[in-house]
C-alpha positions in Angstrom: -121.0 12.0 -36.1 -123.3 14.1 -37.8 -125.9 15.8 -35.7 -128.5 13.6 -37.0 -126.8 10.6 -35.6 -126.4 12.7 -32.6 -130.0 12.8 -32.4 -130.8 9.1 -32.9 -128.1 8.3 -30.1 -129.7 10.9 -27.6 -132.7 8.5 -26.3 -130.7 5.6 -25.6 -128.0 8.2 -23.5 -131.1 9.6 -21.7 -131.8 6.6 -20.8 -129.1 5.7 -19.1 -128.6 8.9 -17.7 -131.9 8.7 -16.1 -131.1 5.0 -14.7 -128.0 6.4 -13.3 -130.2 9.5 -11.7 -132.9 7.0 -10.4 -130.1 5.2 -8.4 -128.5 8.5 -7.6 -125.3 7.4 -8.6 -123.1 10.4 -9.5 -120.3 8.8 -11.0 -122.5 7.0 -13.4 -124.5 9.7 -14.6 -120.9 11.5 -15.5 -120.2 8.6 -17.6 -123.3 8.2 -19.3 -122.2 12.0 -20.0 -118.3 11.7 -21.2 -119.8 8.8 -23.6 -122.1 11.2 -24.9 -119.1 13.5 -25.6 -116.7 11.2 -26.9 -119.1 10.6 -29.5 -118.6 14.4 -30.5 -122.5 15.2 -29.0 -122.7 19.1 -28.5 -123.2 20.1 -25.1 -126.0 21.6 -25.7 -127.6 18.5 -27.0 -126.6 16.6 -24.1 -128.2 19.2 -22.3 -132.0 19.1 -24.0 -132.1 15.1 -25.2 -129.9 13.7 -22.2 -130.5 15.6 -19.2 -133.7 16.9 -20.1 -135.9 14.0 -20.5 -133.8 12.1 -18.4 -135.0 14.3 -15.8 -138.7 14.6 -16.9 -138.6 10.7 -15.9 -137.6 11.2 -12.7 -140.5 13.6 -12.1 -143.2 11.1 -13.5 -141.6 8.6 -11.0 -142.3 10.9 -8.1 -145.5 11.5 -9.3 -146.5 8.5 -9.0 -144.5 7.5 -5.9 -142.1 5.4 -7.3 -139.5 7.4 -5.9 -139.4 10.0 -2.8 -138.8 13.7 -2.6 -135.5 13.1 -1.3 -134.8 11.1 -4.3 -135.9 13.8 -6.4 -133.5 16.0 -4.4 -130.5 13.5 -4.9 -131.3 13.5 -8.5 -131.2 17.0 -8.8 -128.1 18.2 -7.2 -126.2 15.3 -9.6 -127.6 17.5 -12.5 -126.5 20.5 -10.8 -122.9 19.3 -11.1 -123.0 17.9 -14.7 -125.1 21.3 -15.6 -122.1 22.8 -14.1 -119.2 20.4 -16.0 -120.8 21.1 -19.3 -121.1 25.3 -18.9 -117.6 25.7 -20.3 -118.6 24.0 -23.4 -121.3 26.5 -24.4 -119.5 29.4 -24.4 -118.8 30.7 -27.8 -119.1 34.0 -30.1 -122.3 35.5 -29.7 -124.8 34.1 -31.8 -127.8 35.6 -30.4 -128.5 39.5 -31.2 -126.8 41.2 -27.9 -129.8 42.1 -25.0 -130.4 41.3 -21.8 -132.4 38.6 -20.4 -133.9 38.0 -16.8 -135.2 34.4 -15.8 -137.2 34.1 -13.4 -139.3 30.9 -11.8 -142.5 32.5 -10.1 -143.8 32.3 -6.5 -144.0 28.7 -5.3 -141.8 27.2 -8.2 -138.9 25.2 -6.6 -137.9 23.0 -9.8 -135.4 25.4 -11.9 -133.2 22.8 -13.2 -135.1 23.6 -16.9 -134.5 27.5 -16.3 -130.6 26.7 -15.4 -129.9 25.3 -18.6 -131.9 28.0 -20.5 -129.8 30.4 -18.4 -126.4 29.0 -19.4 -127.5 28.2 -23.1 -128.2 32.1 -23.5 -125.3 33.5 -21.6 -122.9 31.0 -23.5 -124.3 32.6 -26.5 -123.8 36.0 -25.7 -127.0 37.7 -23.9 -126.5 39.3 -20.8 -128.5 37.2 -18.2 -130.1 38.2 -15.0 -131.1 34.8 -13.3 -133.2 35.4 -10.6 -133.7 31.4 -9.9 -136.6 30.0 -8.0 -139.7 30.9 -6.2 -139.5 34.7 -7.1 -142.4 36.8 -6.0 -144.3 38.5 -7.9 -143.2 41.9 -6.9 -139.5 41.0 -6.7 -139.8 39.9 -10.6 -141.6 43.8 -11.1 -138.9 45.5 -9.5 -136.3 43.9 -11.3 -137.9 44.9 -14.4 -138.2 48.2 -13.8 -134.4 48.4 -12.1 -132.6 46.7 -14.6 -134.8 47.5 -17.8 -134.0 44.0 -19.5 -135.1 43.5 -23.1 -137.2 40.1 -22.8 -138.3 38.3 -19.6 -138.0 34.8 -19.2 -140.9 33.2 -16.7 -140.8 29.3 -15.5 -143.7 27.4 -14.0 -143.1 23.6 -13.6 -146.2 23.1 -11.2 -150.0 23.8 -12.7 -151.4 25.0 -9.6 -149.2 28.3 -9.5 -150.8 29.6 -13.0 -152.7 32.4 -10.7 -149.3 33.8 -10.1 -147.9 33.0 -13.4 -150.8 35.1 -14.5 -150.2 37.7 -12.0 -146.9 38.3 -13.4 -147.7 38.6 -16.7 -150.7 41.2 -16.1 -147.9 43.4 -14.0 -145.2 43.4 -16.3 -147.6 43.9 -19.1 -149.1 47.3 -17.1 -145.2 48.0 -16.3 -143.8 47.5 -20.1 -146.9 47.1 -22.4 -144.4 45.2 -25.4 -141.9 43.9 -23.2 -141.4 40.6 -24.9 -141.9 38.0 -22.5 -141.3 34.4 -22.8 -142.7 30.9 -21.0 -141.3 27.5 -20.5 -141.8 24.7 -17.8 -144.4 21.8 -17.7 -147.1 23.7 -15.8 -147.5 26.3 -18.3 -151.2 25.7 -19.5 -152.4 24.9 -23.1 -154.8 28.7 -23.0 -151.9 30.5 -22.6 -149.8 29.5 -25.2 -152.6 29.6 -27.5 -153.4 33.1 -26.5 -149.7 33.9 -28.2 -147.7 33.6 -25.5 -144.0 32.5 -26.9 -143.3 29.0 -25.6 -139.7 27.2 -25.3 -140.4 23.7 -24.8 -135.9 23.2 -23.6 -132.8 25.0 -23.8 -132.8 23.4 -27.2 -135.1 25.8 -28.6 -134.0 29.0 -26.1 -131.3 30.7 -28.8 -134.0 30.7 -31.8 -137.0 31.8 -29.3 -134.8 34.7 -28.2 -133.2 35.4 -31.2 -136.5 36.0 -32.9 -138.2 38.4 -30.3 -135.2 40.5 -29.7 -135.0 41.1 -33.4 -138.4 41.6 -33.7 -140.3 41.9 -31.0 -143.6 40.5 -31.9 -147.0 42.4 -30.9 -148.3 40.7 -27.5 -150.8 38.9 -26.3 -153.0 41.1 -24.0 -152.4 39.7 -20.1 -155.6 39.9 -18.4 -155.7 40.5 -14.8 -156.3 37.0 -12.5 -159.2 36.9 -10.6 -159.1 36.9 -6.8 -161.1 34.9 -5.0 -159.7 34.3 -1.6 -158.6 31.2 -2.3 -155.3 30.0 0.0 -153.5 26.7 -1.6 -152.9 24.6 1.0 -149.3 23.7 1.8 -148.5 20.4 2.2 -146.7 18.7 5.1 -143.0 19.4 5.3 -142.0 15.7 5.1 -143.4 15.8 1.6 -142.0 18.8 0.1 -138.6 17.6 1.2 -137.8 21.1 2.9 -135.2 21.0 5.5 -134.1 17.5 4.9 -130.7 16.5 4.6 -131.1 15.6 0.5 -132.9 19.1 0.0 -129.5 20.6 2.1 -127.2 18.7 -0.3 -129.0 20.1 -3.0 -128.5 23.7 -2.3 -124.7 23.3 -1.3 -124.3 21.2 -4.6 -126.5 24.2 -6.4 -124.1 27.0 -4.9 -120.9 25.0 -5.8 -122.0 24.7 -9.3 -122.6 28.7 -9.7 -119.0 29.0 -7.9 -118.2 26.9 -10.6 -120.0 28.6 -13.4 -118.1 32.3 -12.0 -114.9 30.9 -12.7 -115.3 29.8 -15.5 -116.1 32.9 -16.7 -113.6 34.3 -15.4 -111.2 31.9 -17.1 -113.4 32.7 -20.3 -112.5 36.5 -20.2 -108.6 35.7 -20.1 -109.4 33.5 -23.4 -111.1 35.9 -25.4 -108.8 38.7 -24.6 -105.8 36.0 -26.0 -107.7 34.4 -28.3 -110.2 36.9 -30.2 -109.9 38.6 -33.3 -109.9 42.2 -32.7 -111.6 43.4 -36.5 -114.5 40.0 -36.7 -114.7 39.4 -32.9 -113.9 35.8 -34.2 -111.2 33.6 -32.7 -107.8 34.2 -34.1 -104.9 32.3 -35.8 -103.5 31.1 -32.4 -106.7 30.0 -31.1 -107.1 28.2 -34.4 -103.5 26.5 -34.2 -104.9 25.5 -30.8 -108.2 24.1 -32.2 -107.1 21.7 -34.9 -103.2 22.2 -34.9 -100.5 23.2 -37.5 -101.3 20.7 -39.9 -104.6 20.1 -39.0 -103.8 16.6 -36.5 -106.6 17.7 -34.2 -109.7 17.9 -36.3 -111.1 14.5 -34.8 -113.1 12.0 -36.8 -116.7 13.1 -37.8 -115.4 16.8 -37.4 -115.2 18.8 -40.9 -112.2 21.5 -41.6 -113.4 24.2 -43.4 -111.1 27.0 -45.4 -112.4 30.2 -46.8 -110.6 32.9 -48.4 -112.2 35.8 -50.1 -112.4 36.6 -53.8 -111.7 40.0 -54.6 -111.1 41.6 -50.8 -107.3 42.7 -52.0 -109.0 45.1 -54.5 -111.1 46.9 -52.0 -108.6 46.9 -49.9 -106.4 48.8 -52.5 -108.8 51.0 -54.2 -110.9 51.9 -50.7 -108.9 51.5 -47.9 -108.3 49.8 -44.8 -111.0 51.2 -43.1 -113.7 50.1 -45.7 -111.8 47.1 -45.6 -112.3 46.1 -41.7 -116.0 46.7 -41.9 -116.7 44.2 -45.0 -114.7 41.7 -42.4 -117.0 42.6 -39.4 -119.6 41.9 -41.9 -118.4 38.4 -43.0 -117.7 37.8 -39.2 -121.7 38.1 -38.6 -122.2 36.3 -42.0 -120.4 33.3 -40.0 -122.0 34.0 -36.6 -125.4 33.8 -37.9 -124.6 30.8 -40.2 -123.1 28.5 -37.6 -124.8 26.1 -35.0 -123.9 25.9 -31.8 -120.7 24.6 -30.9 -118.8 25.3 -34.1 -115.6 27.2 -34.6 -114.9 30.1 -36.4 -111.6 31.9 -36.8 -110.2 34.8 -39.4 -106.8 33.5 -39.3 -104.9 36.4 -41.3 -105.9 38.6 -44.0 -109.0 37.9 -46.4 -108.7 33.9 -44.5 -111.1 32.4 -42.3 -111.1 28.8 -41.0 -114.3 27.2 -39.9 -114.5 23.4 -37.6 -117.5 21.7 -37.7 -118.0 19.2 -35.3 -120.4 15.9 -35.3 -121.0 16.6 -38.9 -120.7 14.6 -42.3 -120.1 15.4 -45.8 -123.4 16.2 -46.9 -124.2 18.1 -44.1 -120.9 20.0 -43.9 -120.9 21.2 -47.8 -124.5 21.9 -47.1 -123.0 24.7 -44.1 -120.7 25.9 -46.2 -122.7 26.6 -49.4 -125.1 28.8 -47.0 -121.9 30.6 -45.7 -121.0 31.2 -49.6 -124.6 32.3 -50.6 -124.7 34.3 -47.8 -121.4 36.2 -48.4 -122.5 36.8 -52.3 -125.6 38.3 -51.2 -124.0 40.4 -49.1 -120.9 41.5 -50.7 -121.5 41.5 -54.2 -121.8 44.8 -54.4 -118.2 45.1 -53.5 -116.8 42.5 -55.9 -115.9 40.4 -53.1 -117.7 36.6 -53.4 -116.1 33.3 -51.4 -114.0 30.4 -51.9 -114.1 27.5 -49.9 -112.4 24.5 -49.7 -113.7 21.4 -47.2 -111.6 18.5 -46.1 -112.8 15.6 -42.7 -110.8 15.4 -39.9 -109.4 12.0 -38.6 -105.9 12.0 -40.1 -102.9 14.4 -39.4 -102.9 16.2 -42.6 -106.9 18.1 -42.8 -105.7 21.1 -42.8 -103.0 20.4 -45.7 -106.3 18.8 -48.0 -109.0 21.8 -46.9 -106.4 24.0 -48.3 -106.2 22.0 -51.2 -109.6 21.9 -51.8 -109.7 25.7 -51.4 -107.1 26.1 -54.1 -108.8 24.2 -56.2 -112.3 26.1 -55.2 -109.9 28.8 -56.9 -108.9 27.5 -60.0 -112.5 26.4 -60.9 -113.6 29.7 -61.0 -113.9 31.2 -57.4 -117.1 31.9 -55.7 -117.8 27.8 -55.3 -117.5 24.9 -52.5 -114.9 22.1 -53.5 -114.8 19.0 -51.2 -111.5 16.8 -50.9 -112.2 13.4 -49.4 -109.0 11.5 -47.5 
């Protein structure tokens, strides 16, 4: 299924994700969820057009007391858990430039289910996160600034009455780090702020490009001006209505806490991978982790999944005439080529030599020649000063022999003339 298709099917998997939430029925909701994967949908998708507006529904219900706090609660922790199934599924090679990130929700901000998924979404990418969760205050956010020195600051504000201390935070960090780049997200962020230039994410489906962009090039920032004071106190309301201290908001901490157990052994488990798994010269996955992926003869590549061969034209020479040395560094350089040319969720691997293997899931023809095209054009601009171009040879999963026709297509990609994309259809 190509991602487009993923994206028409998304509405009608949110909304049976959100019925499943709105009758807080667990095992339902992880259904609506293992459809949505056995119809090849990224987890990252599932995470910003399932989950996501799935949950933005549940709010507008409580809002207009269709459904109680302790509802809300229930609904939560169920996301918690899925949040927690799908974490495994988003780690991959870094695509995002390497930095440090700390997430934050301000003082008074309870609802962080947004900042979670932003949180796993960037640290499944590659940044170094420092998620500092819910209801942070204001000098608690400053000190771990300062303390940790992280290279962009993430800031969540789901309710519109805490902009004061949204604002608050922004000013301080500002007088702290004047061009710390500093990002927003969350449904109580107000209109005048991102219109003063303050960098918005509207879901963790935006969070890798947002980030991307300001740690490569930190933009210049808006100026924070200091809130006013005024002496006004917001009134808290009764504990019955914030749900604090019941049994659902209880069940929703334990289920939060299990999910971050979760979340720590996974990367644990993650670690032992990559040491077994990763090439040492591209920091891609290797030949075994590729025979893994899709299998000797290529049995695994599922339906709507492309296989995609590359071998390059002309490495052997600099190899010979430069050395091994200059040799390793043009493949580091064609391993960020592919990093930076891939979505998320796809598979790269250098599996020997000048040879490189790329999967790409939930994709179709058009849209998989179109991927590989951009990895060619981007390896000629690159590399041509070497003498070294691109072959590559595409084949569609769903039969036992892709592998067997993507090499085919390569060699023929070859014979034409190198530096070109051949497609072999079943």
């Amino acid at each position: 299924m190509s991602s487009r298709v993923a994206d028409r099917k998304a509405p009608a998997f949110a909304q049976r994700f959100g019925d499943a939430l709105r009758v807080a029925d667990p095992v339902l909701a992880e259904g609506v969820v293992d459809d949505a994967r056995q119809a090849a949908m990224p987890a990252a998708l599932i995470q910003s057009a399932v989950v996501t507006p799935a949950m933005h529904r549940i709010g507008d219900l409580w809002a207009r007391s269709e459904l109680t706090v302790a509802d809300e609660h229930l609904a939560t922790a169920i996301c918690q858990r899925i949040l927690a199934s799908l974490y495994g599924e988003l780690q991959r090679e870094p695509v995002t430039p390497s930095g440090k990130v700390l997430l934050a929700a301000v003082q008074g901000q309870h609802h962080t289910l947004g900042l979670r998924m932003v949180a796993d979404v960037l640290e499944g990418a590659g940044s170094n996160v420092l998620y500092l969760g819910a209801d942070v205050p204001t000098d608690s956010i400053v000190e771990a600034v300062e303390r940790h020195a992280p290279n962009a600051v993430g800031l969540s504000l789901t309710m519109p009455l805490g902009v004061g201390r949204l604002e608050a935070v922004l000013y301080r960090l500002q007088q702290l780090r004047p061009r710390l780049p500093i990002f927003l997200g969350g449904q109580g962020v107000p209109q005048r702020l991102k219109d003063a230039g303050w960098p918005f994410v509207q879901d963790s489906g935006g969070v890798l490009e947002a980030v991307g962009a300001l740690l490569r090039n930190p933009p210049e920032p808006p100026v924070a001006t200091q809130p006013i004071d005024i002496g006004v106190v917001e009134a808290a309301s009764p504990i019955e209505e914030r749900g604090i201290g019941t049994t659902e908001a209880h069940l929703g901490r334990l289920v939060e806490q299990a999910a971050d157990l979760a979340r720590s052994e996974t990367r644990r488990a993650h670690g032992f991978m990559k040491a077994a798994y990763t090439d040492q010269v591209t920091g891609l996955f290797n030949r075994r982790a590729l025979d893994d992926r899709v299998g000797r003869d290529g049995d695994r590549v599922e339906a709507g999944a492309a296989l995609v061969m590359i071998d390059l034209d002309g490495f052997k020479q600099v190899n010979d005439v430069h050395g091994h040395a200059t040799g390793d560094a043009l493949l580091t350089q064609v391993g960020d080529i592919m990093r930076a040319g891939l979505r998320l969720g796809d598979f790269a691997a250098r599996y020997g030599g000048d040879e490189f293997a790329v999967v790409l899931p939930a994709t179709d023809r058009e849209e998989a020649t179109e991927t590989a095209e951009r990895l060619r054009a981007a390896i000629e601009l690159s590399l041509s000063d070497r003498g070294v171009t691109a072959s590559l040879g595409i084949a569609t999963g769903g039969d036992d022999h892709a592998r067997e026709r993507a090499d085919r297509a390569l060699y023929q990609a070859k014979e034409k003339g190198r530096n070109r994309v051949v497609f072999l259809s079943a």
